[in-house]
C-alpha positions as CSV (number, residue, x, y, z in Angstrom):
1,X,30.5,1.1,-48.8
2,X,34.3,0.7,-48.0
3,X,35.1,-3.6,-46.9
4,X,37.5,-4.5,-45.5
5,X,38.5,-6.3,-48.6
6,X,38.5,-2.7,-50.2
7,X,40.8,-1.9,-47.3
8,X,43.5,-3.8,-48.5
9,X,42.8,-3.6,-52.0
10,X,42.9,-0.1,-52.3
11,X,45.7,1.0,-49.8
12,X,47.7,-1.8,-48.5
13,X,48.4,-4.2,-51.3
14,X,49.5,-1.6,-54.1
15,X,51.8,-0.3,-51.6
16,X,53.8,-3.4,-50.7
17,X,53.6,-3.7,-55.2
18,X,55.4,-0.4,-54.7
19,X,58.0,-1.7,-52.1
20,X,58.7,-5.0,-54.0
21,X,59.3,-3.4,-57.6
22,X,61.7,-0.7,-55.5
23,X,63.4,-3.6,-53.4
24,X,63.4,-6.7,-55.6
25,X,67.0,-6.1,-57.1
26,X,68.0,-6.7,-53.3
27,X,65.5,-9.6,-52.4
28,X,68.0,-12.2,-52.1
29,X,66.6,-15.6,-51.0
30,X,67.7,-14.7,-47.5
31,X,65.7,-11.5,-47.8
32,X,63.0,-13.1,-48.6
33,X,63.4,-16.2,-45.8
34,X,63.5,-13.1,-43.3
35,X,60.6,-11.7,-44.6
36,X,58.8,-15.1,-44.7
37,X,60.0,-16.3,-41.7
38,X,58.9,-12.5,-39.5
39,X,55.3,-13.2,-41.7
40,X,55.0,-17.4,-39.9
41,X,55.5,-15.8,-36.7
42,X,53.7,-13.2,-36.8
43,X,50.5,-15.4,-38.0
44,X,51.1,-18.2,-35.0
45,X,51.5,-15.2,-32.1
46,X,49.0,-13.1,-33.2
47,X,46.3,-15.2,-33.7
48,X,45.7,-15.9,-30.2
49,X,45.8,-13.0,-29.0
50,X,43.6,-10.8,-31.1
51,X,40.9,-13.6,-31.2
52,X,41.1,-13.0,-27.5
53,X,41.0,-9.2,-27.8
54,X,37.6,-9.5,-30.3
55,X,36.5,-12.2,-27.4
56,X,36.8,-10.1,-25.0
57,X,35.3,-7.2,-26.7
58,X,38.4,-4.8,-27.7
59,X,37.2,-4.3,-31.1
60,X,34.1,-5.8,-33.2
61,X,33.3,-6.1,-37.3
62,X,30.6,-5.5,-38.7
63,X,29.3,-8.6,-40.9
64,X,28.7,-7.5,-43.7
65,X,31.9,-5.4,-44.1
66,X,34.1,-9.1,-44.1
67,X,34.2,-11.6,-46.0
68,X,34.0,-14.3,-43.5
69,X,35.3,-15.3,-39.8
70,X,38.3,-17.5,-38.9
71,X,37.1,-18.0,-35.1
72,X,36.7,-14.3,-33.6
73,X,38.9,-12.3,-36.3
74,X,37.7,-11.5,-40.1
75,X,39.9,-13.6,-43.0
76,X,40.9,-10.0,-43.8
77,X,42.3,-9.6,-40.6
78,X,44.7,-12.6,-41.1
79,X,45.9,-10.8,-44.3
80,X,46.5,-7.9,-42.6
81,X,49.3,-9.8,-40.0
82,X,50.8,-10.7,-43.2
83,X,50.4,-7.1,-44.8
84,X,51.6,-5.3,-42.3
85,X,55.0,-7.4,-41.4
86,X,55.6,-7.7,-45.3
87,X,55.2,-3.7,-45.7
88,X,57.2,-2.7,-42.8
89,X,59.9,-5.0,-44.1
90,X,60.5,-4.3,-47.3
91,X,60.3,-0.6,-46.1
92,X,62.9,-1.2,-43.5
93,X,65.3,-3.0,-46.4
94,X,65.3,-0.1,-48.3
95,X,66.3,1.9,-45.0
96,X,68.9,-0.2,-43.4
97,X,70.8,-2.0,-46.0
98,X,73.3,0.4,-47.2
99,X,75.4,-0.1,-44.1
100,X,77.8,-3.7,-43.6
101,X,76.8,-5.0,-40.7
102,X,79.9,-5.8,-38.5
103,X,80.1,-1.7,-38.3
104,X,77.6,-1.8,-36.2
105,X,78.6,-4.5,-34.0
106,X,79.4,-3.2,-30.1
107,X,82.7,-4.4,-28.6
108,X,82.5,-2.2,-25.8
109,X,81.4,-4.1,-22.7
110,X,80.0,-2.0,-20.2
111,X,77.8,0.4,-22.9
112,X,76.6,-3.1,-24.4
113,X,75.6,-4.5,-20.9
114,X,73.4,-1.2,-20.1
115,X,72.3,-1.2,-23.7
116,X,71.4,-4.5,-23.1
117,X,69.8,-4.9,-19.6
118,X,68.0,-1.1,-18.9
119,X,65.5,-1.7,-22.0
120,X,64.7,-5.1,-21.5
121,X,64.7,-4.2,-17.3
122,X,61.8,-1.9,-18.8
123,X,60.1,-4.0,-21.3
124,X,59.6,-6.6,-17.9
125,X,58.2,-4.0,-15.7
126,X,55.8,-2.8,-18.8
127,X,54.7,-6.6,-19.6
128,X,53.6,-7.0,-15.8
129,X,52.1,-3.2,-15.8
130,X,50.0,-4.4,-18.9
131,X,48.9,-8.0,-17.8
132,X,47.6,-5.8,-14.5
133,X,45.8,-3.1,-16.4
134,X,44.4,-5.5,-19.2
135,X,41.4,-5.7,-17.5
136,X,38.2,-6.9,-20.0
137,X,35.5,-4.1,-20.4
138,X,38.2,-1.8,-18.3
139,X,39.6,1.3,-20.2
140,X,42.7,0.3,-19.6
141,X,41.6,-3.3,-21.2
142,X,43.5,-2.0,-24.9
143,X,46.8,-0.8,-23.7
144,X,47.2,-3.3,-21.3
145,X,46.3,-6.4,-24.0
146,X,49.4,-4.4,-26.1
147,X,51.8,-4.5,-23.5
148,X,51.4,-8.1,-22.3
149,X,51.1,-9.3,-25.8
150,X,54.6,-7.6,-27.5
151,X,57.2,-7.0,-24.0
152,X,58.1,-10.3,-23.9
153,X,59.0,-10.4,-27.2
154,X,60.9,-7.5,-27.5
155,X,62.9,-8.1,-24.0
156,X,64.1,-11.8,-26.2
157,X,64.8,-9.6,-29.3
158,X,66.5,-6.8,-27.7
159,X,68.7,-9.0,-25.7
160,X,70.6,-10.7,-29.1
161,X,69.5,-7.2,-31.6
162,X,68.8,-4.5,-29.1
163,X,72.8,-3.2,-29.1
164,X,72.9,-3.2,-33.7
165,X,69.7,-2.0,-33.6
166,X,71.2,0.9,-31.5
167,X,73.7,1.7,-33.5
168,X,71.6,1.7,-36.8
169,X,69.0,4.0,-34.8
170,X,68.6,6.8,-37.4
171,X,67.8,4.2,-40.6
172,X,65.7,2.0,-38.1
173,X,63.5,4.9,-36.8
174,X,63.0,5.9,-40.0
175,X,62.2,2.2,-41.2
176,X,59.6,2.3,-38.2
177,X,58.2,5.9,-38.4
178,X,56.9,6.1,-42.3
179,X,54.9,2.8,-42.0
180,X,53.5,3.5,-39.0
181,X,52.1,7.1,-39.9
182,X,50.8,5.3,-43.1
183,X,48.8,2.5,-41.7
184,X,47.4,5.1,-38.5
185,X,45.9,7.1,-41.9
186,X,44.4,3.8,-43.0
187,X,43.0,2.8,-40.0
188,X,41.5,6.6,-39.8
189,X,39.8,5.7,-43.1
190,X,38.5,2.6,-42.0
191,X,37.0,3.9,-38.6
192,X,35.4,6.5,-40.1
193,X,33.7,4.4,-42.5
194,X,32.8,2.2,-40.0
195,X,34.8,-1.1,-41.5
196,X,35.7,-1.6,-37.5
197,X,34.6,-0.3,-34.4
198,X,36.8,0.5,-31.2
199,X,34.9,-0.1,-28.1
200,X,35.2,3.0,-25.9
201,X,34.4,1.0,-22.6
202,X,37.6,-0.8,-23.4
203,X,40.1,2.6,-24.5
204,X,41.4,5.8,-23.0
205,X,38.7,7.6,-25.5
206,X,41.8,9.7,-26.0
207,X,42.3,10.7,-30.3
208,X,45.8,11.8,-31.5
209,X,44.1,12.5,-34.8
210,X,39.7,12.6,-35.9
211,X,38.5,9.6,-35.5
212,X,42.0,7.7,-34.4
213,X,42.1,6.6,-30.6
214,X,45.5,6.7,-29.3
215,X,45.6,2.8,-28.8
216,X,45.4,2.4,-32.5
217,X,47.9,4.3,-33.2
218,X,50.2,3.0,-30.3
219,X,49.6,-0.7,-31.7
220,X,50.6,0.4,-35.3
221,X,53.8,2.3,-33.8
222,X,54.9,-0.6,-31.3
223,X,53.9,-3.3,-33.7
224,X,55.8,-2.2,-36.6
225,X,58.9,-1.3,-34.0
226,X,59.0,-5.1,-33.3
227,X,59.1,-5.8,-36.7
228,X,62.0,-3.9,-37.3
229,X,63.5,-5.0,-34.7
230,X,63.3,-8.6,-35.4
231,X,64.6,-7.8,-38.9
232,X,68.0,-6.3,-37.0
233,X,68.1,-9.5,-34.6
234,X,68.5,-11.5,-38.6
235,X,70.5,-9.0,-40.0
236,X,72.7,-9.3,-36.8
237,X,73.2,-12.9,-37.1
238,X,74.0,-13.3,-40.6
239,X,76.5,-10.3,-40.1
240,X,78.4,-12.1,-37.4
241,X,78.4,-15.6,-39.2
242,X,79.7,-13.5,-42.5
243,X,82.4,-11.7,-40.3
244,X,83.3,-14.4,-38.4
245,X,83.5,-17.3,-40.3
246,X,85.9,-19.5,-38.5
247,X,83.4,-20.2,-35.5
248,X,80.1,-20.1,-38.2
249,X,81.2,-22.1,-41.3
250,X,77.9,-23.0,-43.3
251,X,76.5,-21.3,-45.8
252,X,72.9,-19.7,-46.3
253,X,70.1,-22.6,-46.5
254,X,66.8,-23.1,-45.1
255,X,68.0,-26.3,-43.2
256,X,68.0,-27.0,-39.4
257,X,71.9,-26.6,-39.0
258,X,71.8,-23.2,-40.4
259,X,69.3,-22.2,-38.9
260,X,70.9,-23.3,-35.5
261,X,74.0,-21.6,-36.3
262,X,72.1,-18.3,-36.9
263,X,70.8,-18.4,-33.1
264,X,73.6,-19.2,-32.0
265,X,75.0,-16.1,-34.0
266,X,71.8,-14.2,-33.1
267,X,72.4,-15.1,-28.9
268,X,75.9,-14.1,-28.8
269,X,77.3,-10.9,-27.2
270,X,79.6,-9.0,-29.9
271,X,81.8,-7.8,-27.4
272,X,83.0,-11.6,-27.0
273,X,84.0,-11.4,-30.4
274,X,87.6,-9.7,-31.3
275,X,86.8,-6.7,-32.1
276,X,90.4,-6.7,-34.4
277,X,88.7,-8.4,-37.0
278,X,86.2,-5.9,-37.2
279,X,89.2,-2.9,-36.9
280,X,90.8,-4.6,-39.9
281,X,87.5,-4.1,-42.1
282,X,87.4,-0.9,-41.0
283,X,90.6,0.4,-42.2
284,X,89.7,-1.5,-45.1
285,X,86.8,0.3,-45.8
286,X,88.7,4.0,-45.0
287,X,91.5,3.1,-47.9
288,X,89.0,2.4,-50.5
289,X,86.8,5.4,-49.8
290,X,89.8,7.5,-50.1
291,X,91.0,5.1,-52.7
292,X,88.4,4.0,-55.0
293,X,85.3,6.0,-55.1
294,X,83.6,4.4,-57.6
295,X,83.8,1.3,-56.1
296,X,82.5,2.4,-52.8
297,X,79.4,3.7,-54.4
298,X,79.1,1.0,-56.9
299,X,79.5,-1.9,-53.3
300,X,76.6,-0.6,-52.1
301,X,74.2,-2.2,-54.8
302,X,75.7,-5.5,-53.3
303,X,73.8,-8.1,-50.1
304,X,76.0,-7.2,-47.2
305,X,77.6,-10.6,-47.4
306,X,79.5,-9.9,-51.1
307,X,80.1,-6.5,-49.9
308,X,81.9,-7.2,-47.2
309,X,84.5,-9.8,-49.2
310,X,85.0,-7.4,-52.2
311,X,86.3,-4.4,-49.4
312,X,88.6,-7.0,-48.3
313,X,89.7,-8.1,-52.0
314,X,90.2,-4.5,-52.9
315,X,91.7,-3.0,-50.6
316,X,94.1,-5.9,-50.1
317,X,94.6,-4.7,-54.2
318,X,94.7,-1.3,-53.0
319,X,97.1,-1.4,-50.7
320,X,99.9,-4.0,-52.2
321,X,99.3,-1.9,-55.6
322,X,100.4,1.2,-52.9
323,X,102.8,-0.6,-51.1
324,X,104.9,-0.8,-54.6
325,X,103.7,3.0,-56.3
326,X,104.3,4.8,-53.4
327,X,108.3,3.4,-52.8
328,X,110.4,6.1,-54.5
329,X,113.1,3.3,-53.9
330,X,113.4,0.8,-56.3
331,X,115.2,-1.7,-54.1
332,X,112.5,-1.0,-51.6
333,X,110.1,-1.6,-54.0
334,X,111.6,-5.0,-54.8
335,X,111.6,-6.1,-51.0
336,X,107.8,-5.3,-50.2
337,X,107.0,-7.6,-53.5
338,X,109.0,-9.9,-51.9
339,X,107.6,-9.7,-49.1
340,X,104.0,-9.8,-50.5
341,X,104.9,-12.4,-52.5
342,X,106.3,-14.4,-49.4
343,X,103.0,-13.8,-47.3
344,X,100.9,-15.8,-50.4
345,X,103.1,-18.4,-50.4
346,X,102.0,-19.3,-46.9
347,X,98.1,-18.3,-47.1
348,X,98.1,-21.1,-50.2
349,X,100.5,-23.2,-49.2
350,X,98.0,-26.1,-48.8
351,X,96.5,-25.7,-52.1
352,X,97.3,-29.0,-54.4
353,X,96.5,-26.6,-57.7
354,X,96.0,-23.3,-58.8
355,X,92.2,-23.6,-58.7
356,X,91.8,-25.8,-55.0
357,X,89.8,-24.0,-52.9
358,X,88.3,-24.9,-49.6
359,X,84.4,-24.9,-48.7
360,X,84.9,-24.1,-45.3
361,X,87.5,-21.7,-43.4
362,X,90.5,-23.0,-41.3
363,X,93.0,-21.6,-39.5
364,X,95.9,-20.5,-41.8
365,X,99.5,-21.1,-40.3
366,X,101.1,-17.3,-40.6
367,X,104.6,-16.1,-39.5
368,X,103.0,-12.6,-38.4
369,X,106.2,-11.6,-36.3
370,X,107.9,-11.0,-40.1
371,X,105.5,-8.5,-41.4
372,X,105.1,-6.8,-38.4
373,X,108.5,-5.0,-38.6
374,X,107.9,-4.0,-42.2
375,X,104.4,-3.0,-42.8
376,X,101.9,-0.2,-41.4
377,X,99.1,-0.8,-39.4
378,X,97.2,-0.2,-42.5
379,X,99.1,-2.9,-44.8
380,X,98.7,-5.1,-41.7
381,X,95.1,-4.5,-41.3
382,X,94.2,-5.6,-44.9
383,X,96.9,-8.6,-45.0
384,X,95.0,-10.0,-42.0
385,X,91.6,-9.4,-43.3
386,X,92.6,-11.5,-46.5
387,X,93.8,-14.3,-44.6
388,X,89.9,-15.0,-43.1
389,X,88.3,-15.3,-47.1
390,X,91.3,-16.5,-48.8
391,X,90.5,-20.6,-48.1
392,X,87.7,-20.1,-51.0
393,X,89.3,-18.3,-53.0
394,X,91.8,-19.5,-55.8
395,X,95.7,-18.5,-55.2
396,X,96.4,-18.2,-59.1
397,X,94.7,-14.4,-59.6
398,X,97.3,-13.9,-56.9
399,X,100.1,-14.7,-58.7
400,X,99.2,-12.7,-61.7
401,X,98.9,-9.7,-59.6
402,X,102.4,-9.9,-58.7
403,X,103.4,-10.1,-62.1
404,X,101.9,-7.0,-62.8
405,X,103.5,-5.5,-59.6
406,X,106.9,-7.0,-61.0
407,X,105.8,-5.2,-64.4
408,X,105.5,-1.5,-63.0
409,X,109.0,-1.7,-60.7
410,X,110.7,-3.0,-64.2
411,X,109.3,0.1,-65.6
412,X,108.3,-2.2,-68.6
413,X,106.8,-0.5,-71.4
414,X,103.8,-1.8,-73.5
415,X,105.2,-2.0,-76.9
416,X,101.7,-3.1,-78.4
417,X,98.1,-3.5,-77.5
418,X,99.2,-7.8,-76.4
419,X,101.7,-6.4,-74.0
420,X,99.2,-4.2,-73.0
421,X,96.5,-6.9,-72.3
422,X,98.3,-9.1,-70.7
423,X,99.7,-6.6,-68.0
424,X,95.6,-5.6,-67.8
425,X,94.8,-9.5,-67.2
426,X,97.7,-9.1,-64.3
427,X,96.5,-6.5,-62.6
428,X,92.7,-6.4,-63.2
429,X,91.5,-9.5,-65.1
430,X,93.4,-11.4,-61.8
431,X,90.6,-9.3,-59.9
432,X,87.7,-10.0,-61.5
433,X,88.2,-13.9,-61.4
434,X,88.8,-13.3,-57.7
435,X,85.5,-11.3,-57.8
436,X,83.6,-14.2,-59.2
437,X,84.5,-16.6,-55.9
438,X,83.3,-14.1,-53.4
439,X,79.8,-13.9,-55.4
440,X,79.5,-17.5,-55.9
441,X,80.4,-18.3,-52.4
442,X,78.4,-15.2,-50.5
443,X,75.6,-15.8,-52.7
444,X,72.2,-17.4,-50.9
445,X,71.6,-19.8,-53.8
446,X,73.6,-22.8,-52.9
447,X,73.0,-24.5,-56.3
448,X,76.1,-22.5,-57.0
449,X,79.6,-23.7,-56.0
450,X,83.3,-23.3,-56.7
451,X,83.9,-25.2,-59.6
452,X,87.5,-25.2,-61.1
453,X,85.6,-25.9,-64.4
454,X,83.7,-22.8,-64.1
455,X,86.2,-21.8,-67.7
456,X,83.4,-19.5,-69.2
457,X,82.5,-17.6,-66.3
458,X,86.1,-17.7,-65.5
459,X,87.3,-16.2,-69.0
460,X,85.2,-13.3,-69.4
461,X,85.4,-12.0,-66.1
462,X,89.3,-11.7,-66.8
463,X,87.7,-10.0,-69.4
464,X,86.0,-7.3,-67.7
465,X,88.5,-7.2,-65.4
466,X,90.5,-6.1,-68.6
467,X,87.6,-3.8,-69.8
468,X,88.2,-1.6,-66.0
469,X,91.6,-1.6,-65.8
470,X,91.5,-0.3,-69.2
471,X,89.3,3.1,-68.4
472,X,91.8,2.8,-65.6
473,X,94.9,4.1,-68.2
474,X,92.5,6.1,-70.4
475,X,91.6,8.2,-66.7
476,X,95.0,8.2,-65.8
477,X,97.5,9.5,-68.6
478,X,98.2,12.5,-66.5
479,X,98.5,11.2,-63.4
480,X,100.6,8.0,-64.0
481,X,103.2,10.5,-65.4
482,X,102.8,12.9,-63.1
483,X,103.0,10.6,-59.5
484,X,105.1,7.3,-61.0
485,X,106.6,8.6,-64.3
486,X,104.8,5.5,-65.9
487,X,103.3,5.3,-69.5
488,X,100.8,2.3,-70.3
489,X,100.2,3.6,-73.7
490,X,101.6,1.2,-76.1
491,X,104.7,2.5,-78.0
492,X,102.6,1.4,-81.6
493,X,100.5,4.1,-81.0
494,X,103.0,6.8,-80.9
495,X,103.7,9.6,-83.1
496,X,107.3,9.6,-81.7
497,X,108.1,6.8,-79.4
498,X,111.6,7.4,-78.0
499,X,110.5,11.7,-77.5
500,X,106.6,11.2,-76.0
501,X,108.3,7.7,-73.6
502,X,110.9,11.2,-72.5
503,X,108.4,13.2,-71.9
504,X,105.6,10.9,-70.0
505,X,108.4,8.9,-68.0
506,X,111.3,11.2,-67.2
507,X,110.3,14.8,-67.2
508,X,106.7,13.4,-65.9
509,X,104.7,16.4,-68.1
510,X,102.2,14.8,-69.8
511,X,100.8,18.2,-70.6
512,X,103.4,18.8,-72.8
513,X,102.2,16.7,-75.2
514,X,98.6,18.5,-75.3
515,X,95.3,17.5,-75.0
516,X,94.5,16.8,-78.6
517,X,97.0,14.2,-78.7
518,X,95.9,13.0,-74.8
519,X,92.7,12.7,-75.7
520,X,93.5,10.8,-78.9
521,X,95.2,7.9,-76.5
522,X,92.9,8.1,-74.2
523,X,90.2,7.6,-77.0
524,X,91.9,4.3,-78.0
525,X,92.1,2.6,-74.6
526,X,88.2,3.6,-74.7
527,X,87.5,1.7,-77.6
528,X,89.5,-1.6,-76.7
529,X,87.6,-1.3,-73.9
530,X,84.4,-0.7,-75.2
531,X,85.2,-3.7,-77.4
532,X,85.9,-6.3,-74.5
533,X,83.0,-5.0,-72.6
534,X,80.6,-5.9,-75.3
535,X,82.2,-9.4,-75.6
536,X,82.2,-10.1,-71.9
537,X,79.1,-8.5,-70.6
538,X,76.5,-11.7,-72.0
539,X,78.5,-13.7,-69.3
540,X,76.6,-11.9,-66.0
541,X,73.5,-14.5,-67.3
542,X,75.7,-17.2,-65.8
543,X,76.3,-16.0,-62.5
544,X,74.0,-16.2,-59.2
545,X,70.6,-14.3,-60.2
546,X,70.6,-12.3,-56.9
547,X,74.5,-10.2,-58.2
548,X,73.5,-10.0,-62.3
549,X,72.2,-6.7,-61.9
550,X,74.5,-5.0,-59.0
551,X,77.8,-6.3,-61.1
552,X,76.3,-5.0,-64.2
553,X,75.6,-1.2,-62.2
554,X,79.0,-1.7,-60.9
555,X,80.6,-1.6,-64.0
556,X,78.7,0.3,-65.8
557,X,79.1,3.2,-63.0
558,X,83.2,2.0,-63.3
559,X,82.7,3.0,-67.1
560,X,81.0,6.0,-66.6
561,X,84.2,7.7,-66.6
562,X,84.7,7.5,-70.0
563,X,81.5,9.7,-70.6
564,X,83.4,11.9,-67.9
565,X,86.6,12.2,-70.0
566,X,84.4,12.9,-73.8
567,X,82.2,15.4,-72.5
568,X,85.7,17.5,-71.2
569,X,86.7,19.7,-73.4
570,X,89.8,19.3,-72.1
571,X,92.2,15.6,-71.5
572,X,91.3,16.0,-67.6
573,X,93.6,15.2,-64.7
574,X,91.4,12.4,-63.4
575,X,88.1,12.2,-64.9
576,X,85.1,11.0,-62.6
577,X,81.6,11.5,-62.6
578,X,79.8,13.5,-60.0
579,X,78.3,11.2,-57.3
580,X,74.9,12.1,-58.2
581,X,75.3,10.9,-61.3
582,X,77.4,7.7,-60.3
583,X,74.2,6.9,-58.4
584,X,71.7,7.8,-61.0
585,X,73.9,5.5,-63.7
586,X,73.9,2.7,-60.9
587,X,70.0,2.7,-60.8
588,X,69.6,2.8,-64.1
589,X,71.6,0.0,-64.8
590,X,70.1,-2.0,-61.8
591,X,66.7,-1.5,-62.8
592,X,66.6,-1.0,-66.1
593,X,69.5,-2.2,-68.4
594,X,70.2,-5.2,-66.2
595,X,66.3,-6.9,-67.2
596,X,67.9,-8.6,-70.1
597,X,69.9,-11.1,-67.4
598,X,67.3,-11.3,-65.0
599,X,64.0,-12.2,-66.9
């Protein structure tokens, strides 16, 4: 004899075991407050109701299929309010989270008022249609209770979420479809063994499967629609407060203010918003895909919040390292690191020391007319995204990556593997300290903070940042001679300095020097790499638990190249891994290798 128990036991529990071992590396504590918090209400609404429904005679339980009753409704039946908004979301993470929010943010007026005001025009006219038709001992009595009970709610979701849910309609449907189909199968289980029974005096009598009235299969399908819903209305608040974080300062807690500031975030109308700051990410996000392919797919494995900083750190990176390699000229070249230079001298020129950073953002004082003149609407885009996370972040990393800039337009070579690190610390290590800001600040733990005596953490991120840039030169023999007639090698490692500095820097054909000896640098680099990496990888313990296993896939997906360059027979152009296996070595690592920081 099937129980309701058994129900839940058999088919719904394991399954939301499935969806938490799949989803836990991205349960942040805000994940799970959403989760939590969809759960509360779904308890406190539905109770009412579907007492009233069993009251009224919707739907009865046979006693000795339960273990006891709460009022009208089975203890099992209180689970399953819980069950089913826990499934559906943690289904609908693994659906919608690959995209950053402030993409799909609508700044277009007139679409966003019809998005707005046709469905929630129709949800009104439904909730009166069902409050008419919910009739008790009527057939109409099911539907109608359905309507009444869920409209309302959706017409106050979809007015703050109905316009991002939109325009993530493909993930969402999906997030709503699979679920739904499952639990209708369940329910067909339980009806036909007769765990509940569906009074046909009070439904259509009309099956979409054996044994599975429509109704049911309508409450699974509009049920499970609200609860995706409501996790876009949260996903669309934190996205604004994360974009926009001059009008929506705190930081995640579960505290009145914040909570506050994320209905105020969840109430407003994007199209309020400037939409420029959005454009800027935007263009942000096109460099790096074109850019930095590894680190597109590796910022994926990151909660929206971190993602969305680290596209503005590296492509800020990205383009300034550009904006100096692409300048045939080297005058030219001088003037745009002047100019670079002159624009982070005002972002930090409040900062009392090279660590001072600010808990909450402010309006930054910038002479825009200047760089209007000089830079593209890309450079522009990405110096004024910078400018709205730079108050908590430190202006020292900065500095250092100009000094590697001023390093390539000397044309400085590396005579040894010092010279060497220290133009790695410049342009990379600078990077990863930078890297361990945004994480500390974006994370949802708040026992973390920006502390200028954070010197561990600090130290071996440079570290890392080392370890990348490294694989960097290894990849890139080829193609640093080839596009700037730049060598990183160190000179110490040369058969014949003054002939191979000719060769790589002057006639810019690496080939020339052939792959054994190619591959013989590049194999060095590799192994000072692999050498850092194993002296700076212990330190992900000490950062926020929720980022330990996405910065360890990161890197270890950055890495991956060098298994691209030793399987080549060949010293390639520009060794990468196919993105297929980027993704499979980024899982891997996430769920797998990274265990020894997490438990």
């Amino acid at each position: 004899m099937l129980t309701y128990l058994d129900v839940h036991l058999m088919y719904t529990l394991p399954v939301i075991g499935a969806l938490a071992l799949i989803s836990w590396p991205f349960l942040t504590r805000s994940e799970i407050f959403k989760i939590a918090l969809i759960c509360g209400i779904s308890i406190v609404y539905t109770t009412p109701w579907d007492n009233y429904v069993v009251w009224k005679g919707g739907w009865t339980y046979p006693e000795d299929r339960v273990l006891a009753f709460i009022g009208y409704v089975p203890v099992e039946e209180y689970m399953f309010f819980v069950i089913q908004s826990t499934m559906t979301s943690l289904w609908a993470l693994l659906c919608v989270r690959w995209s950053t929010p402030c993409l799909n943010f609508n700044y277009d007026r007139s679409t966003y008022l019809l998005i707005r005001w046709i469905p929630i025009a129709g949800f009104g006219v439904l909730a009166v249609v069902g409050y008419e038709i919910a009739v008790p001992g009527h057939h109409t009595f099911y539907t109608g209770c359905v309507l009444w009970w869920m409209c309302p709610v959706l017409m106050f979701m979809w007015y703050g979420g109905g316009n991002f849910f939109v325009k993530k309609i493909v993930s969402a449907t999906a997030a709503v479809i699979l679920p739904s189909l499952y639990l209708c199968w369940v329910d067909q289980l339980a009806l036909k063994n007769n765990v509940w029974h569906i009074n046909k005096l009070t439904s259509y009598n009309v099956f979409v499967a054996e044994d599975l009235p429509y109704e049911e299969a309508f409450f699974f399908f509009v049920v499970n629609f609200t609860i995706v819903l409501a996790g876009a209305c949260f996903d669309k608040a934190r996205g604004i407060m994360e974009t926009y974080t001059s009008e929506y300062p705190l930081r995640f807690a579960i505290n009145g203010p914040y909570i506050n500031q994320m209905l105020r975030a969840f109430i407003v109308s994007e199209y309020l918003m400037p939409s420029v700051v959005t454009e800027d990410i935007q263009k942000s996000i096109n460099v790096l895909n074109v850019a930095s392919k590894s680190f597109t797919t590796a910022s994926f494995l990151f909660q929206a919040g971190i993602r969305l900083d680290l596209i503005i750190l590296y492509a800020f990176c990205r383009v300034t390292d550009d904006m100096i390699d692409n300048e045939p000229d080297i005058n030219k070249k001088k003037i745009k690191l002047q100019l670079t230079e002159k624009f982070i001298n005002e972002l930090f020129a409040d900062r009392k020391s090279d660590y001072d950073v600010k808990k909450k953002s402010h309006t930054v004082n910038i002479n825009w007319a200047q760089y209007e003149t000089k830079l593209t609407d890309v450079e522009m885009s990405s110096f004024r995204a910078l400018t709205r996370i730079a108050f908590y972040l430190p202006r020292k990393p900065f500095y250092e990556l100009l000094a590697g800039y001023q390093w390539d337009i000397d044309g400085r070579l590396f005579r040894n593997e010092a010279d060497l690190m220290e133009y790695c610390n410049y342009v990379a290590g600078s990077v990863g300290v930078l890297c361990v800001y945004i994480m500390m600040y974006r994370c949802d733990d708040d026992k973390f903070d920006l502390l200028e005596s954070y010197d561990y953490v600090i130290d071996k991120a440079q570290q890392m940042g080392r370890v990348l840039q490294l694989v960097n030169i290894a990849r890139d023999i080829v193609t640093d001679s080839k596009t700037l007639g730049r060598c990183y090698i160190p000179t110490e490692y040369m058969d014949d300095k003054q002939e191979e500095i000719r060769i790589l820097c002057d006639e810019k054909n690496p080939r020339s020097l052939g792959d054994k000896k190619l591959k013989k640098y590049s194999k060095r680099m590799i192994q000072l790499a692999d050498q850092y990496q194993s002296e700076s990888v212990d330190a992900i313990k000490c950062l926020p638990n929720e980022v330990r296993g996405s910065v360890l896939a990161a890197t270890e997906i950055y890495r991956g190249n060098i298994s691209a360059i030793k399987t080549s027979p060949t010293y390639p152009t520009r060794a990468a891994l196919p993105r297929l296996h980027k993704i499979f070595l980024g899982l891997y690592s996430l769920y797998i290798k990274s265990n020894r920081f997490i438990l």
